[in-house]
N, C-alpha and C positions, 0 to 999 in steps of 0.2 A: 553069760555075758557079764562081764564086769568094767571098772573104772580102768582097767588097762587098754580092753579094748576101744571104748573113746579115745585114749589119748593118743594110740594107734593113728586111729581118725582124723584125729591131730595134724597128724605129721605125714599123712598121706594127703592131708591139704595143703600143708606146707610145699612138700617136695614134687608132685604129682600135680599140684594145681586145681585138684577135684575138689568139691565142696563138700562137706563133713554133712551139711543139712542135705545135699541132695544124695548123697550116699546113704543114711539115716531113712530119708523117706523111700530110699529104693528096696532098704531090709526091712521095713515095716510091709510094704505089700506085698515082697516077697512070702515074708512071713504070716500073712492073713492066708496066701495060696497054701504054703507050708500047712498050716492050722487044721483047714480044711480038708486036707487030701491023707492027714494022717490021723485025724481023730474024725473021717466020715463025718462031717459038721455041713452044713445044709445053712444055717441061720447068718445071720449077718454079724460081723464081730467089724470090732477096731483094735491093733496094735499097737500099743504106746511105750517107746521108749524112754527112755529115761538119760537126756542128753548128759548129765554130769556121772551118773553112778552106773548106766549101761543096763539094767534093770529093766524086765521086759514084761507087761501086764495085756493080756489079753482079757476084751470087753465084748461081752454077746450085747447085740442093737435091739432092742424092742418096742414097737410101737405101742405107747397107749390106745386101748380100744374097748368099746362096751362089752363088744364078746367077742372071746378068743375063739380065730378057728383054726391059725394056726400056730403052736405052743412057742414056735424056733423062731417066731417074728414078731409075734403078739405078746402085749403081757394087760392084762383086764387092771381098770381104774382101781379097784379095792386093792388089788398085789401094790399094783404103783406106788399109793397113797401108802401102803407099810410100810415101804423102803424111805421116799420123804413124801410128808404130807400137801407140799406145793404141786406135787406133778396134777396136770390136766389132758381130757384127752386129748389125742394126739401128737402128746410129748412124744422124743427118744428116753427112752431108760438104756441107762447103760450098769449092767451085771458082770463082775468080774467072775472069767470062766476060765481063769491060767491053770493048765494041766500039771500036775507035779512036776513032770520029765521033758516039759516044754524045753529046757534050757540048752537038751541036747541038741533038740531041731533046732533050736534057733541059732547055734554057733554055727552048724552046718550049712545050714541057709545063710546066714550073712557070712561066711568065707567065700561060699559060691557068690554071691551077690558083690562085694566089695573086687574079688578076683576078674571078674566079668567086667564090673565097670571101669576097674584102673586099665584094663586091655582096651576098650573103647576110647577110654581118654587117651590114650599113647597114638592110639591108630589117628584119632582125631587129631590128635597135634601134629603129628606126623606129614596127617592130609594138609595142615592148614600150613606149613612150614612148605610142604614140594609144591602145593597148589600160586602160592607165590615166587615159586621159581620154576614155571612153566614157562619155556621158550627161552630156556635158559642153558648154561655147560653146568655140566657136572663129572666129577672122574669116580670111578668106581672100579671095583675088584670082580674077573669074572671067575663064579664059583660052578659053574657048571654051563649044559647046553644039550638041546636033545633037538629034533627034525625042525622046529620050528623057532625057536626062541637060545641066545643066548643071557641067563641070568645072573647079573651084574649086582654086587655089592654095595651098597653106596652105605653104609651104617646102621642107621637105623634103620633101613628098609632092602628088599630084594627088587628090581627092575628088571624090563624085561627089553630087550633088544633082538627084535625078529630078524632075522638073516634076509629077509629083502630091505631090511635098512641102515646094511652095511657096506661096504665097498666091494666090488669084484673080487677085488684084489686081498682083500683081507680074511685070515682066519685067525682065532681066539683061541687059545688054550686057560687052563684051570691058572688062576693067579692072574692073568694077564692082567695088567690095568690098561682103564680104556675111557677116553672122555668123548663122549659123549650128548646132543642137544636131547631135553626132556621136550616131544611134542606133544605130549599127554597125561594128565593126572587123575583117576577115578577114584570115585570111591565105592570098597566090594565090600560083600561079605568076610572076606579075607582080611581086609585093612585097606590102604592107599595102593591103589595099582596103576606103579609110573611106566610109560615107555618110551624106551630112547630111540635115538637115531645118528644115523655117521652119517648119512647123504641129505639128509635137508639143508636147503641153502641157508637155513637160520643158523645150522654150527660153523661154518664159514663166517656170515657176519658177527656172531660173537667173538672166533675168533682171532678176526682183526679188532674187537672191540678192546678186547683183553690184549692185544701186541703193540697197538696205536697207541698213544698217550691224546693226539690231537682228537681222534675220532671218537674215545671215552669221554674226553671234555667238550665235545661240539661242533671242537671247532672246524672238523673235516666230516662232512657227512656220506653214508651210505646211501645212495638212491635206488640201487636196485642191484639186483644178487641176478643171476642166472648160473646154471651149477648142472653140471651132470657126473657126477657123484665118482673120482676113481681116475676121471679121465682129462678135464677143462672142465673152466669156471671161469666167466665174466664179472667183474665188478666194478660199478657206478659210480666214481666220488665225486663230491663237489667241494668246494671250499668257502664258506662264510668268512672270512678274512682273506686279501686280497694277496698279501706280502705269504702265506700257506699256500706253497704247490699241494694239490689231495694227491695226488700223484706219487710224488717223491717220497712225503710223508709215510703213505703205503709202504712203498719199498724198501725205504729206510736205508743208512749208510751200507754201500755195498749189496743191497740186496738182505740183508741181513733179517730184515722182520718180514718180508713175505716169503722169507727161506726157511724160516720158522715154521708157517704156516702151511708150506709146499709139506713140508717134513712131518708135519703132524698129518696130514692127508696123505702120506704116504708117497709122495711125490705128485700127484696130483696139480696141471700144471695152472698157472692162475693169470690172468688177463686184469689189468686195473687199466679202465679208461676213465676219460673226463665226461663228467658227465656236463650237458649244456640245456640252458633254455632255449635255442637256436637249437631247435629240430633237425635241420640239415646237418648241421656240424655234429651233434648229436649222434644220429645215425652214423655217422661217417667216423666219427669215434669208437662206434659200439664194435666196427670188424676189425681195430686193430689186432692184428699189428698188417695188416693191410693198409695198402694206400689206397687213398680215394681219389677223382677227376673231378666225381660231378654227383651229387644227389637232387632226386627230381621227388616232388611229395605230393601224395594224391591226397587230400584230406579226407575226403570224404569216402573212399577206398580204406582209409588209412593203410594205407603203402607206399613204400619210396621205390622207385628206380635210381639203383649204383650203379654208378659207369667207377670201372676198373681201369690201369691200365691191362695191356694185353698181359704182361710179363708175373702180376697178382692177381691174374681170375684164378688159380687153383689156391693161392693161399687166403686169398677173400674169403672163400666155399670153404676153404678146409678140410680135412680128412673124413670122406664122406659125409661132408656137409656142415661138419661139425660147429666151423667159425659160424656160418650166414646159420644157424639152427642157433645158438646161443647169443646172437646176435639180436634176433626177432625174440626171442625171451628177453632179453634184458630190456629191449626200447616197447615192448609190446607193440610191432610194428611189423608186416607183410614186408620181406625185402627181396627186391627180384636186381637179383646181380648183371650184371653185362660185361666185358670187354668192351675196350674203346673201338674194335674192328668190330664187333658182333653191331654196337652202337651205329656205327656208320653206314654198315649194309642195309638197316633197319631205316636210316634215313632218307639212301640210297631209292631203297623200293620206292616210298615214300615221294620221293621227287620224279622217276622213274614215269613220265606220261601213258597214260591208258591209251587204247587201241584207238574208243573214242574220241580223246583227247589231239591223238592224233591226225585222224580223218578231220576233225572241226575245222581247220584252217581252210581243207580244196571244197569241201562242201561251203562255207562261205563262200571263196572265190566264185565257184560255178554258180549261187545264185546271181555274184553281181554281175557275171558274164549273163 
């Protein structure tokens, strides 16, 4: 070890970020295990380096004591007092016991040690860099893929994208780039293990975040995502400034920025309604592009009855369900559909006098007879 190797040290706290003192005290204990496992050493030592010259002294611990019983830990008052005359019992003496060919272990050991820790630091910053961009886009290069995962390049790091959180519709080849919502960030033995996802309704709302200029700045907000990944997808806006359609703003001139967004989803088709404080209008918003009659709200059920007309109870439902199921996701709300004819029969019954209700008028009559 020499004055190169600090200045090394240097510059790996420079460019790396790692501290020269905690890298220093990490080849120092390394090196006490070092000491021990190759010179069969049993006694207590200290390791001290030499922060400007790199110069490395190893020190056996010994306790002062009246009598020694053990040689490797003990050193008797009369030996002490040779060495300097101030020690008392139960001082430390410290005896320098640097082996001739210590020098070799010791480069060995702090290569392994310094290599170790710059790997920890990379992984560490790594982590703390994606850990702050969870629930975030990211694009990345897929470099391969086996039964369960395709793993995606993102630079400094490999991710991991499972084929259930991908689109039906989609398959990946080597190279392909792919963006991606990060729903997850750990940390392994490995390093940072991120994984993405193409069907969370969070890549959707980011990705109007990033197409919208108003909804980046505030001024148009997301209320709620409902998404089935591939196929439709409802979206919530509202608008905090008055003269701001959220609407329009979505859509953008010609369609243009939710065409964008269709097209990164692969077609994937997309629903922007208005989102409202008025529950009824609300709901009655959430099934367009259906028209409404009538919304009826149970509160405490929480469920609405929609009256449809006859002519949009199939496109109310939509294709197996699809509208009134993405519908009840987006308002978190039970909705039971009807036709304006299903609605009337319903009333119909309803007014429809019972058998009893019937008889009650001649049974009156005949008692007043």
């Amino acid at each position: 070890m020499n004055a190169e190797f600090i200045e090394a040290l240097d510059q790996l706290e420079r460019e790396k970020g790692i501290s020269k003192d905690v890298l220093l005290e990490a080849i120092e204990a390394a090196l006490i295990s070092g000491y021990k496992r190759n010179f069969h050493s049993a006694q207590n030592v200290r390791v001290d380096m030499n922060r400007h010259s790199g110069q490395i002294r190893v020190f056996a611990r010994k306790n002062v004591v009246e009598e020694v019983l053990d040689p490797r830990l003990e050193i008797s008052l009369d030996s002490a007092k040779e060495i300097n005359p101030t020690y008392q019992l139960d001082d430390i003496v410290e005896i320098e016991v640097t082996p001739a060919d210590f020098g070799r272990i010791a480069a060995q050991t702090a290569k392994q040690v310094v290599t170790q820790r710059i790997r920890e630091a990379e992984r560490s910053i790594i982590y703390r860099d994606f850990i702050d961009r969870e629930e975030d886009i990211v694009t990345g290069v897929v470099q391969r893929a086996d039964a369960r995962y395709y793993y995606v390049d993102l630079g400094r790091v490999e991710a991991i994208l499972p084929h259930n959180e991908v689109m039906p519709n989609e398959r990946f080849k080597h190279n392909d780039r792919v963006k991606a919502f990060i729903t997850k960030v750990e940390k392994s033995t490995k390093g940072p293990q991120i994984s993405l996802s193409r069907t969370h309704p969070g890549l959707l709302r980011r990705l109007f975040e990033l197409e919208v200029p108003e909804i980046f700045d505030g001024t148009v907000q997301i209320r709620s995502v409902a998404r089935e990944a591939g196929y439709r997808s409802k979206v919530a806006v509202h608008s905090i400034d008055e003269n701001v359609d959220p609407v329009g703003a979505c859509v953008g001139h010609k369609g243009v920025r939710v065409q964008t967004i269709v097209n990164e989803l692969g077609g994937e088709k997309i629903d922007i309604v208005r989102w409202s404080e008025d529950l009824s209008e609300w709901i009655a918003s959430s099934l367009s592009p259906s028209k409404v009659t009538s919304v009826t709200v149970f509160e405490e059920e929480k469920m609405a009855r929609v009256i449809v007309p006859d002519h949009q109870l199939s496109l109310a439902i939509g294709k197996e369900g699809q509208n009134a199921r993405l519908a009840a996701k987006l308002t978190n709300w039970k909705i039971d559909i009807k036709s304006e004819s299903e609605a009337d029969e319903v009333t119909d019954e309803l007014e429809v006098p019972t058998k009893e209700e019937e008889l009650a008028p001649s049974i009156e009559q005949e008692d007043q007879e």
